[in-house]
C-alpha positions, 0 to 999 in steps of 0.5 A: 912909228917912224916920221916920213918927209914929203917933198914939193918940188919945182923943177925948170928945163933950160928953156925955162918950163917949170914943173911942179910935184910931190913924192915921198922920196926926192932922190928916187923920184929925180932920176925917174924924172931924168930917165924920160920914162914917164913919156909926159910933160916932164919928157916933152919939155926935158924939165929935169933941175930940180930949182926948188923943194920944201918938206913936211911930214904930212901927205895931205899938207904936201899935196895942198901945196902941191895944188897951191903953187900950180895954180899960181902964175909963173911970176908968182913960181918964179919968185918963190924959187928965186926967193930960195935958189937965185941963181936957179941950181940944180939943188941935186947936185949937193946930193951927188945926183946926175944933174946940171946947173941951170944956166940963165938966159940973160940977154 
């Protein structure tokens, strides 16, 4: 039996609206996000840099922590994905995926 990844992953919008999911297949689930067809919140705010993820090979593990960080306050998400990405990147973009860097407001 094979080992198969689960992904939890926040992903910003230019204005800073953060989004957090889990899918078994980042890469698949990205450009669905990108293409605006969910019409839902990810649509409304244009949440499409992925700025932070982390894997584990349980579902369960993945959709607890999914829960977790969602019910965290936004400084809370804000640290953990500066924590990682301190610039806030698209990540997407090692993987050659449709995206753009995540240009912060500074001023």
């Amino acid at each position: 039996m094979t080992s198969r990844n689960y992904y939890v992953y926040i992903l910003a919008s230019r204005l800073k609206v953060l989004y957090v999911g889990v899918t078994n297949d980042l890469k698949r689930r990205l450009p669905q996000h990108r293409s605006n067809s969910d019409r839902g919140f990810v649509a409304r705010y244009n949440v499409d840099r992925l700025v932070w993820f982390g894997d584990t090979d349980d579902v369960v593990s993945a959709i607890e922590i999914e829960k977790q960080i969602k019910g965290w306050r936004r400084a809370r998400k804000v640290e953990l994905i500066e924590a990682d990405n301190p610039e806030g990147s698209d990540l997407s973009l090692e993987w050659g995926l449709p995206g753009r860097s995540f240009v912060s407001d500074s001023g």
